[in-house]
N, C-alpha and C positions, 0 to 999 in steps of 0.2 A: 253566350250560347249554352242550351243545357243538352242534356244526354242525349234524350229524344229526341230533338233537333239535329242534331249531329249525328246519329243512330238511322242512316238513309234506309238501309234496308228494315228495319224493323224489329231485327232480332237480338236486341236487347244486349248488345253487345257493341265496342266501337274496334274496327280492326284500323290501322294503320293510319290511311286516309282519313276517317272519319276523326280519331284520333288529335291529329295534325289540324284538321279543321276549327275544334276545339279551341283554339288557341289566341288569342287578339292579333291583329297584324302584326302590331311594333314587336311582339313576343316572336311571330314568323318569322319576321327580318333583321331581327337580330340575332337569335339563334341558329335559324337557317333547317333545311329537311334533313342533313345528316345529325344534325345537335336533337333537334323532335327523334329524330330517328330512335336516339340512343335512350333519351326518355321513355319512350315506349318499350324497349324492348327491358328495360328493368323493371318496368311496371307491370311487365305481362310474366307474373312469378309462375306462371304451371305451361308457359312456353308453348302457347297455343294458338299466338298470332293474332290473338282477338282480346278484349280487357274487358272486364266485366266494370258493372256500377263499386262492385268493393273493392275489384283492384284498383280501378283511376280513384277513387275515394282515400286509398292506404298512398297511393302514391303521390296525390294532392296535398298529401296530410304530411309525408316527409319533406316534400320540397318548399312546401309554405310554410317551415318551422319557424314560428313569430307571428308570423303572416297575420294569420286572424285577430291577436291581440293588438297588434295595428289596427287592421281597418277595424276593429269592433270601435275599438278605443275613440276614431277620429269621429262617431256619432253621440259619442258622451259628452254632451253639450257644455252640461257642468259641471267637467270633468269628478264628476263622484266616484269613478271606478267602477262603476256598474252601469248597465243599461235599462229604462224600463222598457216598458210594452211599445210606444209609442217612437224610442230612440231606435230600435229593433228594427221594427216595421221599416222605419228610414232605411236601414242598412241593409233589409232584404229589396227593399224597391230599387235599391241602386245596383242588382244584378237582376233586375228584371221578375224577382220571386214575394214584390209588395202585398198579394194574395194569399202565398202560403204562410205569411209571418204568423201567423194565430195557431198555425197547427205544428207548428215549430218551435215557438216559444218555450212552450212547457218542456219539452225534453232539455232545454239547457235553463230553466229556472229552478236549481236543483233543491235549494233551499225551500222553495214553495213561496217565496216573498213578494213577487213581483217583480222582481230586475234578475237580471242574468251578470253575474261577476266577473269583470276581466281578468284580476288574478287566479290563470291557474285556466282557463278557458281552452289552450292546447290538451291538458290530462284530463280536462273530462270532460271532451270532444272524446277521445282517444278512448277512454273509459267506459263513454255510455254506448260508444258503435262497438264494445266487444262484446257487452251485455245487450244488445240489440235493443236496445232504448231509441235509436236513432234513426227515425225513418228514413226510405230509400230515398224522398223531397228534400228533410234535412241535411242530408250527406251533399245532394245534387248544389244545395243553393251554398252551402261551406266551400264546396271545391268550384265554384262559379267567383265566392268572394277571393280563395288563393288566388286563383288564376286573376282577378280582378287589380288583386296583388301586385303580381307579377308585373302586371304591365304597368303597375305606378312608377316603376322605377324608371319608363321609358315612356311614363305619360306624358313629359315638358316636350320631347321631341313631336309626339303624337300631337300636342297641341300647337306647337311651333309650326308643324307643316300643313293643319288648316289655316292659322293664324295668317300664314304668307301667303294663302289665295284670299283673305279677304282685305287686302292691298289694295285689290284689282275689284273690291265689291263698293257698292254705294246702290240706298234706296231713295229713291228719289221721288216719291208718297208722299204726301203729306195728311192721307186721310187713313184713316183704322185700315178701311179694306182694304187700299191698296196694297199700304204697309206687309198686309198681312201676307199678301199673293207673294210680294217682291221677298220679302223674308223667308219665305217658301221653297220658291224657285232655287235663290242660293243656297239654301243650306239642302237639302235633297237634292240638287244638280251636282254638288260637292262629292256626293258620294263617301262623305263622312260617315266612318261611327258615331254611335248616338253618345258615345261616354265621350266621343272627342269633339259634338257641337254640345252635350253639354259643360265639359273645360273652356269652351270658347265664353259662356256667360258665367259661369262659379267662378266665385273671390276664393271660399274659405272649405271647397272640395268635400260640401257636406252631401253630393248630387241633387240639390236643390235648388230650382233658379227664384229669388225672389224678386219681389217688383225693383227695387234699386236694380241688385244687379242688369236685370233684364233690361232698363234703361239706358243706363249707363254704360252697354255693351254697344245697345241700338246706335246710340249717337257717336261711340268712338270708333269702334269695328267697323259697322254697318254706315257710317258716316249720314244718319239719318235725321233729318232737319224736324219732323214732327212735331207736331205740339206734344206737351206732354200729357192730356188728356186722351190726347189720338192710341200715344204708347199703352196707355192704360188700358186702352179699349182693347188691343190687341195682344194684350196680357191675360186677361182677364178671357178674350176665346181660345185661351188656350189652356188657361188655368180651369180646367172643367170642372173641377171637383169643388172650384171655391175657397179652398184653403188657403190661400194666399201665396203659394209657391207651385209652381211647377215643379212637378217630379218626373221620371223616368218613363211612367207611362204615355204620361199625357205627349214629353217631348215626343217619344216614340209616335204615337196615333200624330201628330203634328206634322213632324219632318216625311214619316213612312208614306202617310197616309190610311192607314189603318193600323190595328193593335196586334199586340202580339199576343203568342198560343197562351199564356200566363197572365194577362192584362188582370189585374186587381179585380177591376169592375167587371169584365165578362167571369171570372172565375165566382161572383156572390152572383150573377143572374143562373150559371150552371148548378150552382145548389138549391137555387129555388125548388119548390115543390109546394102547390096548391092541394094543403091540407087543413081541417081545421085545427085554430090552434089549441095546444093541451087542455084536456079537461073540458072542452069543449061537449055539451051535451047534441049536437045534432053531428052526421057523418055527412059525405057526399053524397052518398046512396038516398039522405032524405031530402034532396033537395030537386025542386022541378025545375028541371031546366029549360032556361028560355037565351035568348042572344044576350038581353041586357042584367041578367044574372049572372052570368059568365063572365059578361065585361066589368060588371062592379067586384065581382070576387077578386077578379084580377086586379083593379085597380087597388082594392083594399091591399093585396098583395105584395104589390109592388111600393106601395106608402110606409106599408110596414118595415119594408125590407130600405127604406130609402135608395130603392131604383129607379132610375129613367127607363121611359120608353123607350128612347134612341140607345139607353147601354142594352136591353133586351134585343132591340133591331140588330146591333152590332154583334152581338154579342152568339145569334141566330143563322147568322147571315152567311153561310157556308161559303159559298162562292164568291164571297168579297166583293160584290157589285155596287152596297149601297141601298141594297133593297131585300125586301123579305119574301120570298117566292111562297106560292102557296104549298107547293113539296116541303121546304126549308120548315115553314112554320107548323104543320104538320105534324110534320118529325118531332121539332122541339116543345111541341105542345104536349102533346103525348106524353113525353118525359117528364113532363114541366107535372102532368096531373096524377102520374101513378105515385104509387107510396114506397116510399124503401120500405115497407115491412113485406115479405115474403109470406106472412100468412094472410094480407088483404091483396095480393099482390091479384091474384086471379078474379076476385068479383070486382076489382077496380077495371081489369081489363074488359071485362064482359061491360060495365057499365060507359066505359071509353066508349066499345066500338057500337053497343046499342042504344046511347041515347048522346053524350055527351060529343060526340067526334063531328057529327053534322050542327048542333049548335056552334063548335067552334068555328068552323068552315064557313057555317053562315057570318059570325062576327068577323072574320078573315073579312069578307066581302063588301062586310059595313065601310070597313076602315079602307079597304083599299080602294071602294068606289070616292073617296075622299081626296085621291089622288089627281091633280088640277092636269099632268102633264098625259094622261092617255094611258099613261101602262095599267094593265086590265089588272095581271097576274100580282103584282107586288105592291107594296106598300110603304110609301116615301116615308122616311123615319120622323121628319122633320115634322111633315103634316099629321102623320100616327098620332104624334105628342102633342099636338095640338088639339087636335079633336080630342086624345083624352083627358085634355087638362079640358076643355069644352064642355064633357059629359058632365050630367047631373049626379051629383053623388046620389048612393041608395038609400 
């Protein structure tokens, strides 16, 4: 869980409860509310009741002393004592922060080389948060891996006590879908954390599920008779990304049913921004707009940036419905076309609200009259991507 998440009221601070929150279960029930107790109140050094992001950060940083050189280490595949870019990334996606890995990296690649050194990784952590090198994301996703930590040492318990509800499990499917519903059911009826149904399929605790393990789980655990083409099929809808493993997110959007505030893939569709690109001789402002201009700009867009339409729908979709409202999309359209620069900031707005806002609106209406099941307002994700993979390119 990160700050913000646990930060209920808002203010930027976590008091007691929120605090306590923070923490993984097996880490609650074994230490207990007086042992958090005494945590917090040495963490809150100016005695104020409340912890800031530097104090739970300074106090993360002493009680996880090693901590980080472990979990960095257990993603250093080949074991060379360093991490690159891509072993990194792994390690921020297994606390949930696989989207911020890029803007994190460089602060711990100190050498400028490409990999980040295990040796010596506690002192300058320690080093670059005194010279403020270390952004407030970086701090947040380090004290996510202590705490992460923290509960390995009570993760076999953790695992042991899904393990013994699936005694009592068996899918009894023999085709993709079903597989997929019955697989579902159990593991979100379970009530499991996602770090403790993904210890139920990792061998080698890298947070990765690959297609073995995930088989090999299906037929021992899950006692599931399958072909193993069927398993594949249901690997592979869950493995959205294609990569050949399931990660953190994907389990998460899987078991949840939706993605969480950090999801990798909704955080590159909030970066978007429909500009053209550098050195580009035409602006926006020279462009006539029409509905299927707007819709190929977009598509170019989103090709570029290798997005789905469905991580854009999701990624949109405020109210967690499934659907993209025409408020929702709106909003995020708007965003999606102004420019971070502050000195175009104003005639993009004027050209938003007088030419460009009702084109969209009208393409809004294209795509959702596309929608097979009735609803007027919103736009089925599924059908969305299909008509735009349908469209003629421009």
């Amino acid at each position: 869980m990160r700050f913000e998440e646990k930060d209920r009221d808002g203010d930027l601070t976590l008091d007691f409860e929120e605090f306590h929150a923070n923490f993984p279960r097996l880490v609650r029930e074994a230490v207990g509310v007086e042992g958090i107790r005494r945590w917090f109140d040495e963490a809150d050094t100016d005695g104020d009741k409340t912890l800031t992001k530097n104090e739970f950060f300074a106090w993360c940083m002493k009680h996880g002393q090693g901590g980080l050189h472990d979990k960095f280490a257990k993603f250093d595949r080949l074991q060379t004592g360093s991490l690159d870019y891509n072993e990194f990334e792994r390690l921020c996606a297994s606390v949930g922060f696989g989207g911020e890995a890029r803007k994190i990296f460089p602060s711990l690649d100190e050498e400028r080389r490409g990999v980040i050194k295990l040796e010596g990784i506690e002192e300058l952590v320690k080093r670059h948060s005194e010279n403020r090198r270390l952004s407030a994301r970086a701090k947040e996703m380090l004290c996510m891996v202590l705490l992460a930590g923290a509960e390995a040492a009570l993760s076999a318990e953790g695992a042991s006590d899904l393990r013994s509800k699936t005694k009592d499990w068996a899918i009894r499917a023999r085709d993709a879908a079903g597989v997929r519903v019955e697989l579902h059911a159990l593991l979100s009826g379970s009530g499991a954390a996602i770090v403790d149904v993904m210890a139920l399929f990792n061998s080698d605790r890298e947070q990765l599920i690959d297609e073995m393990e995930f088989q090999t789980t299906l037929k021992t655990l899950f006692k599931c008779h399958a072909k193993p083409w069927e398993l594949d099929a249901v690997f592979e809808s869950i493995d959205l990304d294609r990569s050949g493993s399931i990660g953190f997110d994907e389990l998460f959007e899987f078991v949840r049913g939706r993605r969480h505030a950090h999801d990798r893939r909704s955080l590159v569709v909030r970066r978007l921004s429909l500009q053209p690109p550098p050195g580009a001789a035409w602006a926006l402002g020279d462009i006539e707009w029409d509905v299927e201009t707007f819709r190929s700009l977009l598509r170019q867009n989103f090709k570029v940036h290798d997005v789905k339409v469905a991580d854009v729908i999701k990624a949109w979709d405020r109210s967690g419905d499934g659907q993209l409202s025409e408020s929702e999309y709106l909003h995020h359209m708007e965003l999606f076309f102004m420019s971070s620069s502050a000195a175009a900031s104003m005639a993009l707005r004027q050209l938003w609200q007088q030419e460009v806002r009702s084109v969209a609106l009208s393409a809004f209406h294209v795509v959702a009259a596309i929608d097979r099941n009735g609803r007027e307002e919103g736009a089925n994700d599924e059908e969305e991507e299909r008509h735009a993979r349908r469209a003629p390119a421009e």
